[in-house]
C-alpha positions as CSV (number, residue, x, y, z in Angstrom):
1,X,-12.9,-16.5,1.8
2,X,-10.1,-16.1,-0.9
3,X,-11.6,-17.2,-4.5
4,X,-10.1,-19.8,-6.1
5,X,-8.1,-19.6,-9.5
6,X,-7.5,-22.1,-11.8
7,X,-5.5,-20.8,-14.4
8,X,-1.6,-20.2,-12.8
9,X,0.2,-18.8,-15.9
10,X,3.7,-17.4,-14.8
11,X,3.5,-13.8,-15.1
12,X,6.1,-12.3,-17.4
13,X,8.4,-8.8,-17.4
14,X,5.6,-6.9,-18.6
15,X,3.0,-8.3,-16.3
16,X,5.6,-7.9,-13.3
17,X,5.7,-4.0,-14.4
18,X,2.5,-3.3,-14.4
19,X,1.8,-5.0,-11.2
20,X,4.6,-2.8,-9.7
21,X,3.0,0.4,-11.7
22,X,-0.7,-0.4,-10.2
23,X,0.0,-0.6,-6.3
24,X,2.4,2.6,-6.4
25,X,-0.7,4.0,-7.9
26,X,-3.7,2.2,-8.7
27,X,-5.9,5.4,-10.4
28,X,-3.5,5.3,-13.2
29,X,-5.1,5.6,-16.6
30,X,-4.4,2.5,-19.2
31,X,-2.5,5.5,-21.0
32,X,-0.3,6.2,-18.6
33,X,0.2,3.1,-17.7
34,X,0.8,1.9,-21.1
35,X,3.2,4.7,-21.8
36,X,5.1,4.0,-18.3
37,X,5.5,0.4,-19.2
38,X,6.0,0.5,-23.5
39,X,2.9,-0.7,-24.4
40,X,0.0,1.1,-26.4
41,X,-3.2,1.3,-24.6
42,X,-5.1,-2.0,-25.9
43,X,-2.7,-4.8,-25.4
44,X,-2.0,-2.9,-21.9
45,X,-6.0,-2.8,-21.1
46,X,-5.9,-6.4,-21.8
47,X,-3.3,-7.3,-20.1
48,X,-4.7,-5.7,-16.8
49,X,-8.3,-7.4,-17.9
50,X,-6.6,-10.9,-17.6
51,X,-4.5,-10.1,-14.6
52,X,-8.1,-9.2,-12.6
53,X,-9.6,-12.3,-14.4
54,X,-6.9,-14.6,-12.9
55,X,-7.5,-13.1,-9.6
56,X,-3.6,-11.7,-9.3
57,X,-5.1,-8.3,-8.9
58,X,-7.7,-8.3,-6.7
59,X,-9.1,-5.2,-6.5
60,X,-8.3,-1.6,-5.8
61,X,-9.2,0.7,-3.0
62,X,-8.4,3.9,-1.4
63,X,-5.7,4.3,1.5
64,X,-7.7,6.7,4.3
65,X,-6.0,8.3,7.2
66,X,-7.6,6.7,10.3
67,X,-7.0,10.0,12.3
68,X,-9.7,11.3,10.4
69,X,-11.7,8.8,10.9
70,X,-11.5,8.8,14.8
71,X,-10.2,5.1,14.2
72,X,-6.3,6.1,15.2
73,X,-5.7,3.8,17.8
74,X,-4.1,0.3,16.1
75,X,-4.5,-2.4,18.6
76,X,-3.6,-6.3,18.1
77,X,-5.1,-8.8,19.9
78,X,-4.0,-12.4,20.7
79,X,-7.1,-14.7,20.8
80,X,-7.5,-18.2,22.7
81,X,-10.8,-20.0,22.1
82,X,-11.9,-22.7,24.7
83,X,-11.8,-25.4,22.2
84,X,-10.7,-26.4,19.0
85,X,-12.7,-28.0,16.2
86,X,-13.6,-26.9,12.3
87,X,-16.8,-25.8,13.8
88,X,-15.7,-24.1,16.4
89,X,-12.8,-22.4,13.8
90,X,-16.0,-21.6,11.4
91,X,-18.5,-20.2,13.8
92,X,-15.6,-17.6,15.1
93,X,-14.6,-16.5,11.6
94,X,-18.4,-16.4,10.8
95,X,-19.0,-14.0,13.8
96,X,-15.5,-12.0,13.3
97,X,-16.6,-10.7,9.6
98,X,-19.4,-8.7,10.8
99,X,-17.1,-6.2,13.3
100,X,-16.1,-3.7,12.1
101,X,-13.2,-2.7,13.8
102,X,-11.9,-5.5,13.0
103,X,-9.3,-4.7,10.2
104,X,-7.9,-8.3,9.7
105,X,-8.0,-11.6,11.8
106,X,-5.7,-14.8,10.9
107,X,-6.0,-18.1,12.1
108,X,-2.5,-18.5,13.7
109,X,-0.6,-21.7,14.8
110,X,2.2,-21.3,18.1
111,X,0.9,-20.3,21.6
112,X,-2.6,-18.5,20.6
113,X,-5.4,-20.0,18.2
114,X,-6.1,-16.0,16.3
115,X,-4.4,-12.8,15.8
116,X,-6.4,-10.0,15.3
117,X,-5.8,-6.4,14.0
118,X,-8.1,-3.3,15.1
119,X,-8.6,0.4,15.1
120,X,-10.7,2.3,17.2
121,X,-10.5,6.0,18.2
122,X,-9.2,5.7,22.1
123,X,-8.7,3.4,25.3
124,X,-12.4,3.7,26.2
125,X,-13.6,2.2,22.7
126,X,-10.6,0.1,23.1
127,X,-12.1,-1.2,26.6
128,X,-15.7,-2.1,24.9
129,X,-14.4,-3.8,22.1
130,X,-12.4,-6.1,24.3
131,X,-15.1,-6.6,26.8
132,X,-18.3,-6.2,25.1
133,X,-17.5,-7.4,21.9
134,X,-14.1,-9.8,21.8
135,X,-14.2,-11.6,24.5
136,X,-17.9,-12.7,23.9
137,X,-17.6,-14.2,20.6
138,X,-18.0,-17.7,20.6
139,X,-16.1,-20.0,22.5
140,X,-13.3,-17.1,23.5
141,X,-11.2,-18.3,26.8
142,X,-9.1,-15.2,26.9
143,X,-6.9,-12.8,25.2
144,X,-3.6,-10.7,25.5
145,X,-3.6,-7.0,24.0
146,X,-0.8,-4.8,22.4
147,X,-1.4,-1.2,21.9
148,X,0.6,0.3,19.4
149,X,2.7,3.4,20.4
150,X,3.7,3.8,17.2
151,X,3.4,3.1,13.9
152,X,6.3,2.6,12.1
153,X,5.7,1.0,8.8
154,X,2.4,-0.1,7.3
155,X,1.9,-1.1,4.0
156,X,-0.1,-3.1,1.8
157,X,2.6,-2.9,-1.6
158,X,3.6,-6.8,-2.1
159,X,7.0,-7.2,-3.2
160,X,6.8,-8.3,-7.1
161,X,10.3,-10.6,-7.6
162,X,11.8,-9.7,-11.2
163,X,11.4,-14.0,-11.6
């Protein structure tokens, strides 16, 4: 579940740079980035202190190639559950977070209840995690499947408007 942040300040030029700065390259020493963006190292440490704090960066992690990870099969999956209720909603989401495999899932509204986003390493593991494991999760009437071919843009870098 997403954490909850009180304080909304609007984020200013400077802010908006390093933002920018960090998800083209988030192992970037405060000096560089403080010499990239005008500021000396302090008030840019700070700055990137407070922007953590206030939850507008939320982390940092390391982009791995799923090839060598025998995870480069991307599938999506549509999910319909049988019925619909908060509880229903919760114990789904509660037994979705323990797979895996399972790179996202969202809560969708139009003609299916869940979208879900996987990687596994071929059709075979593609087949159990459908069968075995999908389709048995709680209250799960049925699903539709798309196997990606290819992947032609995937990124994680938001868009940081100048205001």
């Amino acid at each position: 579940m997403r954490a909850k942040y009180k304080t909304q300040r609007e984020l200013d030029r400077i802010d908006r740079q390093i933002l920018r700065e960090l998800q083209a390259e988030g192992r970037l020493a405060f000096t560089e980035l403080g010499e990239r963006i005008g500021l000396s190292t302090t008030p840019c440490t700070e700055r990137v202190r407070r922007l953590e704090r206030e939850g507008v960066i939320m982390g940092y992690s390391a982009r791995l190639n799923p090839e060598h990870l025998e995870a480069g099969l991307l599938v999506f999956v549509e999910i319909n559950l049988s019925y619909k209720s908060a509880d229903i909603f919760e114990e789904f989401r509660r037994s979705v977070l323990t797979l895996p495999h399972v790179l996202e899932c969202h809560l969708v509204s139009g003609d299916f209840d869940y979208l879900i986003k996987a990687r596994i390493n071929e059709m075979t593991s593609y087949r159990k995690l459908l069968g075995d494991i999908l389709l048995k999760l709680p209250n799960v009437r049925d699903s539709k499947s798309y196997i990606v071919m290819e992947e032609v843009k995937e990124s994680l870098i938001l868009p940081v408007p100048e205001r």
